[in-house]
N, C-alpha and C positions, 0 to 999 in steps of 0.2 A: 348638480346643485348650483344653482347661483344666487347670489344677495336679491337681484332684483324678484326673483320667486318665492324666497324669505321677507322680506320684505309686504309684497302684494297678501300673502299668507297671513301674515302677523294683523293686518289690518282687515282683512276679510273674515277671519274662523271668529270660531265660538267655542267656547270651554268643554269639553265632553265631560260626561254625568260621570260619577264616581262611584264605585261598588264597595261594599262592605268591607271591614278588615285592611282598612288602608292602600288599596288597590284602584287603579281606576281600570276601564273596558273599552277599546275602540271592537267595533264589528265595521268589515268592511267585505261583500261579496262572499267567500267561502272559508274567511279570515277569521280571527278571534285575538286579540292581543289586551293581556293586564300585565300591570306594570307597576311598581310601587311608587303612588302614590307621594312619597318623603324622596326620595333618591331615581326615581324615574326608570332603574332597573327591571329589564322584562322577567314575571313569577310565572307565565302563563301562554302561549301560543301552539292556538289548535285551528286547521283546516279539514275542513266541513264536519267538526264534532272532533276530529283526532286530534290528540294531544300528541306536539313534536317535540315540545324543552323535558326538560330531565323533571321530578316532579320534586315538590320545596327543597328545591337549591336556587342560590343566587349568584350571577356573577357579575363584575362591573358590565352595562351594555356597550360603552366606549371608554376608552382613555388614551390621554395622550403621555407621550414616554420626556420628560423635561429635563433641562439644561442639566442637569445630576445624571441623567441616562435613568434614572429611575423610573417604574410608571406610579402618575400621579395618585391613584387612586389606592395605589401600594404604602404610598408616604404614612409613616405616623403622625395622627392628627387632621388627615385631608377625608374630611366627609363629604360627598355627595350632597346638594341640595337640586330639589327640584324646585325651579321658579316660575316657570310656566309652560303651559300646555296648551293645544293648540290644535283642533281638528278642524278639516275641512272637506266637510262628508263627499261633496259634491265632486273634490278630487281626491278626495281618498289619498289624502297625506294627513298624518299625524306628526308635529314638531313637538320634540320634549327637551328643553331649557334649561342646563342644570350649569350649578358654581361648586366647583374644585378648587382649592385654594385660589390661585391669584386667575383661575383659567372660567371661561365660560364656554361650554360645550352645546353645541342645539344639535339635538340629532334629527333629522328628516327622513321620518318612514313612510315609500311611498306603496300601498296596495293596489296590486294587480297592474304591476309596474309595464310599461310599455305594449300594452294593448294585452298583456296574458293576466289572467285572472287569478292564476296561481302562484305569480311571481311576488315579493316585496323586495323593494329595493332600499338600501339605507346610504344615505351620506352625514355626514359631520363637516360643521361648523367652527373653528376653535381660536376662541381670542384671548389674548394677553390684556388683562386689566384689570393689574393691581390696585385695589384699594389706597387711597391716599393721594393718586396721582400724581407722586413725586418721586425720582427715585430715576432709574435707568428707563432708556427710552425704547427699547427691544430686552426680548429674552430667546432663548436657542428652546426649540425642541429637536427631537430624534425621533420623532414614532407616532402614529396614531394606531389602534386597531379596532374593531368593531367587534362585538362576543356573543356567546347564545353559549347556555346550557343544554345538551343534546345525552337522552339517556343511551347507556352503553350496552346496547343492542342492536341484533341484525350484522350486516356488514359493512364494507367502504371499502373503494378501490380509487387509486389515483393512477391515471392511465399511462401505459409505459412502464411505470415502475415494476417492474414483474419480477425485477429479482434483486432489488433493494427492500432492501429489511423496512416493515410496515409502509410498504407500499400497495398490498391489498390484504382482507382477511375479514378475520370475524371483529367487531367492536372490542366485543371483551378478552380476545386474546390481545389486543394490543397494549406492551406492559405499560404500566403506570411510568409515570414521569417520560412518556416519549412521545412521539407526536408521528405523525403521518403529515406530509408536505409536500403542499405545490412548487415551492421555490421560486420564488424570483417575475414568474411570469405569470400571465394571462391561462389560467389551465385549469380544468375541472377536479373538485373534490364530490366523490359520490357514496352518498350513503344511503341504506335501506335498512331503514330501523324495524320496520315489520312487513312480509312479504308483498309484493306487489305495490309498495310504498315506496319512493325515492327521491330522496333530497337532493338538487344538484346546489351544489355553493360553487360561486364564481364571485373573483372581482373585474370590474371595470380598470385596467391598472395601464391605459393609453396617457396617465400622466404621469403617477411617482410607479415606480415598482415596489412588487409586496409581493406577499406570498397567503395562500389559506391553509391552514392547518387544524388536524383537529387533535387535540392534547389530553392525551389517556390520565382522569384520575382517578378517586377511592372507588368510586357508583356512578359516574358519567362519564361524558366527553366536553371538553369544552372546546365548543368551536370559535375559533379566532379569524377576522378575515384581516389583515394585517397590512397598511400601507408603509413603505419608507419614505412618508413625508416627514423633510427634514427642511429647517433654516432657522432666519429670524423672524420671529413673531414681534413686528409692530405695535409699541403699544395700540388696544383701543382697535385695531384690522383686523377683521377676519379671513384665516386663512379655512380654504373649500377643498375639504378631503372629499375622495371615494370614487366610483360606488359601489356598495358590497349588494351581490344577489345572494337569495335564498328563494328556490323555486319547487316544490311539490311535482312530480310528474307520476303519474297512479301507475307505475310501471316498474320491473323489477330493473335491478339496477344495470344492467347490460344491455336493455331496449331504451331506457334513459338514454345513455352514453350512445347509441346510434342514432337518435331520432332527436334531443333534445337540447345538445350541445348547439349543432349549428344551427335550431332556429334561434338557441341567443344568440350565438353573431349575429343572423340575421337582423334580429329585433333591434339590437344596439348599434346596430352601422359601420359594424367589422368583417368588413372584405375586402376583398383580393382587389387590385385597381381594374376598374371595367373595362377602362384604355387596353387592357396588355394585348401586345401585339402577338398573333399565334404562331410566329417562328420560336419564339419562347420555348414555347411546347414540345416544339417539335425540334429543334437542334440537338444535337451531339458539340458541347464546350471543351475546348482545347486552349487550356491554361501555358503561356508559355513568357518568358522575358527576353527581350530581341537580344538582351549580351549573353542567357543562357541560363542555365540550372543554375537553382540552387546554389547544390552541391560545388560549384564550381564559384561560386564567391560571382554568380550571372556574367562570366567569362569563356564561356566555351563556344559559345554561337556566334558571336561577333558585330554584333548589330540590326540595323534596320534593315539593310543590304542583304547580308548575310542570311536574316527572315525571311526575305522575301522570297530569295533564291535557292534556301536548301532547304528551310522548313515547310514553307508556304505551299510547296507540290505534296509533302508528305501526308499534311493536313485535308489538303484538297486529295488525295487518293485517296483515304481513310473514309472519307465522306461527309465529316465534319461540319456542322452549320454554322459554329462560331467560334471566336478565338476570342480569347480574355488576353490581353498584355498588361503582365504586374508594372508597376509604377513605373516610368519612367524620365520623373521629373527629376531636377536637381535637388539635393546633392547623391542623394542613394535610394534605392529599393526602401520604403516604406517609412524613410527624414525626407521628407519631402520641407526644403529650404524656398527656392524658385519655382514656383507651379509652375512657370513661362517659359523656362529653362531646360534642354534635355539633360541629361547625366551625360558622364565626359563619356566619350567614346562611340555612341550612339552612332551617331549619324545626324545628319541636317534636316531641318523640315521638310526638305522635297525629297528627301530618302525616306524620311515617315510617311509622307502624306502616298509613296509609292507603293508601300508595306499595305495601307489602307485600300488602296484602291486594287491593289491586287488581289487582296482578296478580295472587294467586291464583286471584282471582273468572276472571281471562284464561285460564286453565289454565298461566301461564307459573311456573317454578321461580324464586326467588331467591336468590343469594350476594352476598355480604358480603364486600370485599376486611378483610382481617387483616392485620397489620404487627408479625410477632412480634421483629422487629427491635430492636424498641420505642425507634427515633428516638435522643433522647443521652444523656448521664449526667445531666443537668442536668433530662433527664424524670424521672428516675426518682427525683428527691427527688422533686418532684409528686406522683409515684402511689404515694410510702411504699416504694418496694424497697431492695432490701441493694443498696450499691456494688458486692460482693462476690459480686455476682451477673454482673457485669459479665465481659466477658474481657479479660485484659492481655496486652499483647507482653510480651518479653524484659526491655524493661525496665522492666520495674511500670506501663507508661501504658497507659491507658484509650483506645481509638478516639473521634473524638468522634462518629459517626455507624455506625449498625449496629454497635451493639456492645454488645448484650448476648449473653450469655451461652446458647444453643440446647440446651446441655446442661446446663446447671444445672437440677434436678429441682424447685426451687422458682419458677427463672422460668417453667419450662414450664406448673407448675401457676396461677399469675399467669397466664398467658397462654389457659390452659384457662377459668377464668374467667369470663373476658371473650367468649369463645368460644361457651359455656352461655349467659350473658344475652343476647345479642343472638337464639340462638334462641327460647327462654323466653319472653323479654318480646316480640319482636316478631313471631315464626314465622317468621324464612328458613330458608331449606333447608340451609342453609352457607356454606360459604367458599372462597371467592379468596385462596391463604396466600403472601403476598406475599415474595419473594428467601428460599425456606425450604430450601435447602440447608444450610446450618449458616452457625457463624463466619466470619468472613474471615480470620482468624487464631486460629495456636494459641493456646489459652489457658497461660500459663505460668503460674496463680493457684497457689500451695501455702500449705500451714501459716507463714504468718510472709510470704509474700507476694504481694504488693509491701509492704512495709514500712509502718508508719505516716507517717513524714518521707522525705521528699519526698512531698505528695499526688499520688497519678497525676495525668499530664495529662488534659484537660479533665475533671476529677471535681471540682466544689464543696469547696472545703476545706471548709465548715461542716459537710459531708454526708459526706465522710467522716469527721471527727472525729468528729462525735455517732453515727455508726451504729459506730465500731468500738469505743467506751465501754461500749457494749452489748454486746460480746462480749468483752470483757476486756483491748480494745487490743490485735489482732492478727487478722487474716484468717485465717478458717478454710481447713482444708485443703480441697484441690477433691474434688468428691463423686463422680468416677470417675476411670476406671483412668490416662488419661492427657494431657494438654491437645489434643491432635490429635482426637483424638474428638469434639469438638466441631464439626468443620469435617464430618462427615459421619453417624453417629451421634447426635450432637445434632439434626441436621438432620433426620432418620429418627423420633425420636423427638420430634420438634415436631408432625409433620405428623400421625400416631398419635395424639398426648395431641389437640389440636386435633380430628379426627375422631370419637375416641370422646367428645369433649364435644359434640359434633353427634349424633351417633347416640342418643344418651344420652334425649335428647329429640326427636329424631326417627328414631326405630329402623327406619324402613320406606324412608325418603326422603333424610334424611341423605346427605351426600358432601360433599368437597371435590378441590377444582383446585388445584394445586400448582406453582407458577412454579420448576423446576425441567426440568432436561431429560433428565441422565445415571440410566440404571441405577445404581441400585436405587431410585429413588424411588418409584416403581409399586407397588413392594410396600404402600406404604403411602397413596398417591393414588386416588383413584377416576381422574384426568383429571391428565396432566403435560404441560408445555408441549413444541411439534416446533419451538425458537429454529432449528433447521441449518435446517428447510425455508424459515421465512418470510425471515430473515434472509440465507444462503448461496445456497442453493439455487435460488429463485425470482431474488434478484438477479444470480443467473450466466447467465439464460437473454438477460439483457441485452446482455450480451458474445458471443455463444456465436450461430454457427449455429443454427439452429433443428434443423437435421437433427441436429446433433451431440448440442446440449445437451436436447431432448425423453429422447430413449435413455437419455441422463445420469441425467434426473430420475426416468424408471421404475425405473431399475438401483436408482438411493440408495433410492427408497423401498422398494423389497422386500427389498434388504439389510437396512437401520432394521428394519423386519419381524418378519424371521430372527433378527435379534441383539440383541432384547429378549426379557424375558418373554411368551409369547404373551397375548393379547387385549388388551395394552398400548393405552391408549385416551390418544390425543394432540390437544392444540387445534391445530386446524389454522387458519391464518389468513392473511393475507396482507400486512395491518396493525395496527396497533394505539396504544395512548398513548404507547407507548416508540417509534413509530418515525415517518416523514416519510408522507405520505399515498401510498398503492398509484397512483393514477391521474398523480399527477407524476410517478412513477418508472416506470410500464411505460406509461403511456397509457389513456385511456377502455374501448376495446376489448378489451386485453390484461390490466388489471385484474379486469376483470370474468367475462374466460377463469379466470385465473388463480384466481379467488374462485368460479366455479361447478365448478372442482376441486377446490376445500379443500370446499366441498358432497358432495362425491360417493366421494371416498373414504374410506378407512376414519379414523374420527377425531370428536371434538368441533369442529362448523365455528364459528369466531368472528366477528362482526362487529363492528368499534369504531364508536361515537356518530358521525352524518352521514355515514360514509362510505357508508349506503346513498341517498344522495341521487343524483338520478340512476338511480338502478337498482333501482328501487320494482317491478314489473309483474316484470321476468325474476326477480328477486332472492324474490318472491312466488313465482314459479312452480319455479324450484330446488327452493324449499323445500317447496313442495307436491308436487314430485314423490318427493324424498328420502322425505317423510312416508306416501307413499301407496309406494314400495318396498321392504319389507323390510331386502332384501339389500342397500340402502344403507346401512341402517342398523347394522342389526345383522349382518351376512355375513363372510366374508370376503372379502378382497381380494386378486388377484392382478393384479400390477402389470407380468409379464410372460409372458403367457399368449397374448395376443392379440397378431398379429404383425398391424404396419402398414405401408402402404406408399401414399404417401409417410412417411419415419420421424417428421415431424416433427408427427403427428399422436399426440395423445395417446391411450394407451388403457388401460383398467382391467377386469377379469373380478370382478364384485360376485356372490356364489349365498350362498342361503341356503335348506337345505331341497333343493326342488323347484324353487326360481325363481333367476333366473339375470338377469343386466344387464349390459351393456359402457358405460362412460364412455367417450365419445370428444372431445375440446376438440383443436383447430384451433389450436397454438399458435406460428400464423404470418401476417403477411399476406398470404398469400399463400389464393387459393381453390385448394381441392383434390378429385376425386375420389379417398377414398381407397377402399382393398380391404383387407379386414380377414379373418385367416384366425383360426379356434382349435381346439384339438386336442378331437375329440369326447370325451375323457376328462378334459377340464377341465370338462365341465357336468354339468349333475346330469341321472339315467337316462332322466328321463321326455322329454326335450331333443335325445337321442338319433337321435330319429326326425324325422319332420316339424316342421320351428320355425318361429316365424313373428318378424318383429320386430315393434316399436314401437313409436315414437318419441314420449318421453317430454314435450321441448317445445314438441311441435305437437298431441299426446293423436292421433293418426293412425299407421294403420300403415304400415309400411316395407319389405312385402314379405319374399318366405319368406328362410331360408336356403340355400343351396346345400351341399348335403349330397356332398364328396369323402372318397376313402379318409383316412378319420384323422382327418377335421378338417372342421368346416362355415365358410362362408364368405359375404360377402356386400359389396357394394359403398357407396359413398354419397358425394353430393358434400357439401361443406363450404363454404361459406363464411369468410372470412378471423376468426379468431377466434370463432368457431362455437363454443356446447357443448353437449350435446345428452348422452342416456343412452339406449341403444337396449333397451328392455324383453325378455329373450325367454322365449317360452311356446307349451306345446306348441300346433299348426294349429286351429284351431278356437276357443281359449281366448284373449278379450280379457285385455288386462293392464290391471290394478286402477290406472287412472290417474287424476288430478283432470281436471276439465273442461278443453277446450282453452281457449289466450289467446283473450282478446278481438281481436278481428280489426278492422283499419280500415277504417270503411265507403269504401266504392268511391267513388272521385270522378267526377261526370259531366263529359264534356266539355265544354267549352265549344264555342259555336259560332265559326267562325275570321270570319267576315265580322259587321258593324254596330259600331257606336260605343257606347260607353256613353252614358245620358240625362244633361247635366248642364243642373243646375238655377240660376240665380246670382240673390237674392237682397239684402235692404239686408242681415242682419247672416251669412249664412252662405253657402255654395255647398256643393249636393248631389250627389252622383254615383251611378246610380243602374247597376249592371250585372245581368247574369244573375244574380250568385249573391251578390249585396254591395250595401249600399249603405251611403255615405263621408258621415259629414256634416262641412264644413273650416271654420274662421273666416275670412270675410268680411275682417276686418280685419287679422288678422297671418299668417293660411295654417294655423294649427296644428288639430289633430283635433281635432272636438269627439265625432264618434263614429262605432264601424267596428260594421255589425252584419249578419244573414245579413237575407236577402229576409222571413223572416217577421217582422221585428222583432225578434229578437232581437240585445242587445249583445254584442258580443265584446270591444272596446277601447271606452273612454271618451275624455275630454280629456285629452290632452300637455301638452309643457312643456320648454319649452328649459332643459336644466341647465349656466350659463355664469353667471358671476360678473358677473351685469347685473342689473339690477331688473326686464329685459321688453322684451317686442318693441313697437317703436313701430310705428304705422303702416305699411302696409305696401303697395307697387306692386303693384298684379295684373294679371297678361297672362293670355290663353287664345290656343292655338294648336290646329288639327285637325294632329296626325302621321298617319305612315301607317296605321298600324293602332287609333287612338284618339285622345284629349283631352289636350291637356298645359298643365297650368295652373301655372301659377308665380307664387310672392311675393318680392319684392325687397324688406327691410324693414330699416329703421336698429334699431339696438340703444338703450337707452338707454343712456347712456354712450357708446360708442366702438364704432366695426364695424359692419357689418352680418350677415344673414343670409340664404341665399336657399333656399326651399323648391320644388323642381319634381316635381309629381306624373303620371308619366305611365300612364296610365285606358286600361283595355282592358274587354273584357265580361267579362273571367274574373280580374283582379285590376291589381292600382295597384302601381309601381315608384316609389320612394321617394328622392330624391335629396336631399340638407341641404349647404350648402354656406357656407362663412363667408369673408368679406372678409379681406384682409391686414392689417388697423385692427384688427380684432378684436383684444381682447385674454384672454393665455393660450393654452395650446397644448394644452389638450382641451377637449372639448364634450361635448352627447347631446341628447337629444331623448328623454324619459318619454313610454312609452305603458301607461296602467291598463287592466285586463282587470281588472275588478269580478266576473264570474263564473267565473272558470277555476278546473277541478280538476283539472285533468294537464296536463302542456309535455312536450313533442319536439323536441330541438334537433339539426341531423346536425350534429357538429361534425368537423373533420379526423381526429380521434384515434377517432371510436364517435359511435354516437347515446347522448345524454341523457336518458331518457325517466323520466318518476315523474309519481306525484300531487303537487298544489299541499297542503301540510301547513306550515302555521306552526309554530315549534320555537324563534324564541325572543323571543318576545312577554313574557315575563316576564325573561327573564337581560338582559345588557350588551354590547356587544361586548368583545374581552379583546384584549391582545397576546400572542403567543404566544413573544415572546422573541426575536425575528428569526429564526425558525423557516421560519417561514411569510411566503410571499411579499404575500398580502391579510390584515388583519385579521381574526381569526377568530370567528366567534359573530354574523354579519349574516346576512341573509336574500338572498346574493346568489348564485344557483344556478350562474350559468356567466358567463365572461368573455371576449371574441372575443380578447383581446390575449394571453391565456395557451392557449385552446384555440382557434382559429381557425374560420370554418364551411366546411366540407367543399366 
């Protein structure tokens, strides 16, 4: 809505005719609307003959929530008047004109709103103009919402919510006094009041955010579509809320929700940016900070240097297409004081700009975390900004953290800036735009406020004095329409100014990622973050049957879906710097499930710094299979197309084109054959006929499909925590897959009969088997060294780690057991205790027994064994095997505390721990 179409309106219409009983009637297309005639309240709205409002009930059709927080229409004494009316057949808008105590409300219902015949769309109008014209020159509101009477029948489901309480169900089981809720964002409410009937309600909320709800009373629903526009209302100005849809689609309410969600984005010009460039898509994101984790206070890696040299290969072996680097401006990780500025320790510009270019030489993409936040007030004397740029609460004080100003047109531009240089000067590809929703609060800044005396809170009084002497001793007014705009609007237009200074210079490649989650960010993000899945969703599967909660997570993800903008491209992750590590919280096995799904479905997949440790080879092969798929990358995904059984097996229908793929992950301990059915009209033509699988992490096939009326099918066992992607193409046609894994060489038997040869010596004793030979110290028992039959080493010299200076001298016994040699050392400690080593020697390997006296002192020990040539460890531990290459990562950083975070020290080269994960 704008004044100038109010306006044009006002002077074109003509009065619509009045109907009996104090009511008056617009007809518009397949519309019907009466409305009281005295108070302008809708008694009546039915498309093509169906009545959709509750039948004689009334509720206010808008109100605004004022300076008391009150709603106005709530107040004792505040009546409704209607003042005038106002149709315009030709565009099928009706404006109804009403006075609420000091307020004037014009509501503008537009029928068959943006080119659909079944839509109306409503906005509001709302002005401060007290009677008298004397008196204060602004007043504060808090709220607008728009309302309908809806009778309490049928169903309503709000997508996602699947296991928060009235998030879907029957109308009339929903209790009185509760409400069902969109929250905050841009998201479908859907109800079916009578079968094959459904209502979708949506708001337009690309300015203030709101939410729709519908609110369970005696005999109805009353539906609310609810803005948080907030500020000062000027006398005599009208401020331009909305706009609330309400749309009919003749369809039951689950074929609505697929088919009619995004032709409203469509119709309303919410989508995905057309620019995004298709590495987007298609990368694998590696989250990391050049000083290190976290967990380590970003001291464990050591710098730019340091990235380049020890991480920078890891990232590029993995496969990786891009790398996110968290902030690295002065003064810390995400207070960003000097955007021009590195943080101390870093490294020099030509050490970053080396960081940069080395991974381009990689083919890997770079971003740039951004912090348009911009840290306190006390930065921003530092970097020369207006105070005044700042956002204030209610009452003139300044937030001391996140609190500038998202909609202020000058910080944005400040903030574009910095944006431009970093590409410029260094070449990344973009940005990582860190908490870029808008404000955390309204901005209440206007002409004359916050005042000059009292300085807001944490604002420098030197910094405000001198900056507001410069403008004549008084804050300017704010430079848009209302201080709420800032909390989402601002946020909108950060993420815009920021990207078009990205593009600007890199027109082809350009994008950023946008730590935001709710509708409508997308419009302006290449990549928004999926918080419900890593955060909700994945940690419910903890709690939750496996049979229950799989089904759970297909259902949310294909709702999410449906009820964004299509092609909505989401970081999918499992963990990250904001949260505790994936593998303490689901375990070795189920982490790693859980992370070769964020792989495979539709999404930007993320990995945060070391948490690939461990899972080096599958975590490689993921990603080479995703790479070498298509239709994982760029496809669509249907999240419930392929029916399982057992349920608790995950499944995914990936097709792009002609090629076609099923995810399936095992998200159970449990082994399963499952049977997998899909409707032959979920695949593409060619698929139709003879298919064949195969199986994407073994590069081997998997045998045909089973071709039944409807639907082809096929069986496969699992393994407990299994994930796997089943390629399919038509019979005859290999699938474009990477090489198979490296396979473990076979191990030969041993023979079951003879002894090992040992050898005993003045300084050592030998042990010499089929497939090994041990060399021990003579004098204390410890390894001097473990190597195969042809000489080569595998372990070196040990070492007892025990708070002594050293093993003294040491007893040595040899005994023949049954099946081998057992040589044992009895040996004093210096200092206090003893220790005894007993190694019992077979032809096919040594059992290792360490044992310490009661004297001993302290209550842990170990025994260090060096492997001088190892490039990959395999550990079966209780929770998963741990398998990766040996890759040093922090040879240059420190170790750090993590804050009591974290249970070991973080930022050491300690890969696994029997006491936290036990061996299998």
């Amino acid at each position: 809505m704008r004044n100038g179409l109010l306006v044009l309106l006002l002077i074109a219409c003509g009065l619509c005719g009045a109907a009996a009983g104090g009511e008056e009637t617009v007809r518009s297309g397949p519309w019907e609307l009466r409305f009281d005639d005295a108070t302008g309240d809708w008694t009546a709205l039915s498309w093509n003959g169906k009545p959709l409002l509750a039948e004689n009930t009334a509720t206010p059709a808008v109100d605004v929530q004022t300076e008391d927080g009150r709603w106005l229409q709530m107040q004792r004494g505040v009546e409704p008047r209607l003042l005038e009316t106002v149709w315009h057949e030709d565009a099928a808008t009706l404006i109804l004109t009403r006075r609420a105590g000091d307020w004037t409300l014009m509501e503008l219902v537009r029928f068959g709103a943006d080119g659909n015949e079944n839509r109306i769309a409503r906005d509001l109008g709302l002005t401060w103009d007290p009677e008298g014209g004397t008196g204060a020159a602004a007043s504060k509101f808090h709220g607008v919402m728009l309302s309908a009477a809806l009778p309490k029948t049928g169903r309503y489901l709000v997508p996602t919510q699947i296991a928060q309480a009235n998030g879907r169900g029957r109308c009339a089981d929903l209790p009185i006094g509760q409400a069902a809720n969109t929250s905050w964002a841009i998201w479908p409410m859907l109800i079916e009041p009578e079968d094959g009937l459904t209502l979708l309600c949506i708001s337009d909320m690309r300015r203030d955010p709101g939410s729709t709800l519908i609110w369970s009373e005696d005999d109805r629903l009353r539906l609310v579509q609810d803005f948080h526009a907030e500020g000062w209302a000027e006398r005599g100005v009208t401020q331009e809320v909305g706009t609330a849809f309400i749309e009919v689609v003749p369809a039951p309410l689950e074929v609505a929700l697929a088919e009619a969600v995004w032709a409203w984005y469509d119709d309303v010009g919410l989508h995905v940016p057309p620019s995004r460039p298709d590495w987007v898509r298609d990368a694998v994101l590696y989250s990391f900070h050049p000083g290190g984790t976290i967990g380590s206070g970003f001291r464990d890696l050591g710098g730019f240097t340091a990235a380049r040299e020890n991480l920078l290969p890891i990232v590029e072996r993995l496969g990786m297409g891009a790398v996110w680097a968290l902030p690295i401006e002065d003064r810390s990780c995400y207070w960003p004081r000097d955007y021009y500025r590195f943080q101390p320790g870093l490294g020099s510009p030509q050490e970053y700009r080396a960081l940069v270019d080395a991974a381009h030489e990689a083919g890997i993409r770079f971003w740039q975390d951004i912090v348009p936040h911009g840290g306190t007030p006390a930065f921003g004397q530092v970097r020369g900004n207006k105070p005044w740029w700042l956002a204030f609460d209610e009452n003139g004080d300044a937030q001391s953290y996140w609190c500038w100003d998202f909609g202020e047109p000058h910080w944005q531009q400040y903030i574009a800036g910095v944006a431009a240089h970093y590409v410029r000067v260094f070449g990344i590809d973009g940005y990582r735009i860190d908490a870029c929703g808008g404000n955390r609060i309204t901005n209440w800044r206007r002409a004359g406020f916050p005042p000059r005396d009292p300085t807001p809170a944490n604002v420098p009084e030197d910094y405000w004095d001198v900056s507001l002497d410069e403008v004549g001793g008084e804050v300017p007014a704010l430079s848009y329409e209302r201080g709420s705009l800032g909390r989402r609007q601002g946020g909108m237009e950060m993420i815009r100014t920021i990207r078009e200074a990205v593009r600007l210079h890199q027109p082809e490649t350009g994008a950023v990622l946008a730590e935001v989650e709710n509708n409508p960010y997308m419009q302006e993000a290449d990549v928004v973050y999926d918080f419900g899945l890593a955060h909700s969703v994945f940690p419910r599967l903890r709690r939750t049957d496996p049979a229950e909660g799989v089904p759970y997570l297909r259902t949310w993800l294909e709702e999410q879906k449906l009820a964004e903008p299509r092609g909505t491209t989401r970081l999918r992750y499992t963990e990250s710097h904001d949260t505790v590590r994936a593998r303490g919280l689901y375990g070795i096995a189920a982490a790693r499930a859980l992370r070769a799904l964020t792989m495979w479905i539709a999404g930007m997949p993320m990995v945060y710094h070391d948490s690939d440790r461990g899972d080096g080879p599958f975590l490689q092969r993921a990603i080479a299979v995703r790479r070498a798929l298509t239709e994982l990358r760029r496809g669509e995904a249907d999240y419930l197309a392929v029916e399982t059984d057992p349920p608790y097996v995950f499944a995914c229908l990936r097709r792009a084109g002609e090629d076609a793929s099923i995810v399936l992950v095992n998200l159970s301990a449990e082994a399963a054959t499952v049977r997998c059915a899909v409707p032959s009209g979920k695949l593409p033509g060619p698929l139709h006929g003879e298919a064949v699988l195969w199986d994407a992490m073994s590069g081997e096939g998997a045998g045909p499909l089973e071709a039944v009326p409807g639907s082809l099918s096929f069986s496969r066992a699992m393994r407990p925590w299994e994930a796997t992607v089943l390629a399919i193409r038509p019979a005859g046609e290999a699938a474009p897959l990477p090489p198979p894994l490296e396979q473990e060489a076979a191990r030969a038997e041993a023979p079951a009969d003879g002894l090992p040869h040992v050898s005993v010596e003045a300084q050592t004793v030998t042990v010499t088997g089929t497939s090994y030979v041990m060399v021990l110290d003579a004098k204390t028992g410890l390894l001097r060294s473990w190597g195969r039959a042809d000489g080569s080493v595998l372990l070196d010299h040990s070492d007892v780690l025990l708070g002594v200076t050293g093993v003294a001298d040491a007893e040595f016994e040899r005994e023949l057991g049954e099946d081998g040699s057992v040589l044992r050392w009895i040996a004093d400690l210096e200092g206090r205790g003893g220790i005894e080593l007993t190694y019992r020697c077979r032809q096919d390997g040594v059992h290792l027994d360490a044992l310490l006296t009661d004297e001993t002192p302290g209550g842990r020990a170990g025994l260090i064994f060096r492997a001088p040539n190892a490039f990959r460890y395999r550990i079966g531990t209780a929770e998963g095997i741990l398998d990766d290459w040996f890759s040093p990562r922090h040879s240059a950083g420190r170790p750090g505390d993590g804050g009591g975070i974290y249970y070991r020290r973080q930022g050491n080269e300690v890969i696994w721990e029997a006491r936290r994960q036990p061996l299998s």
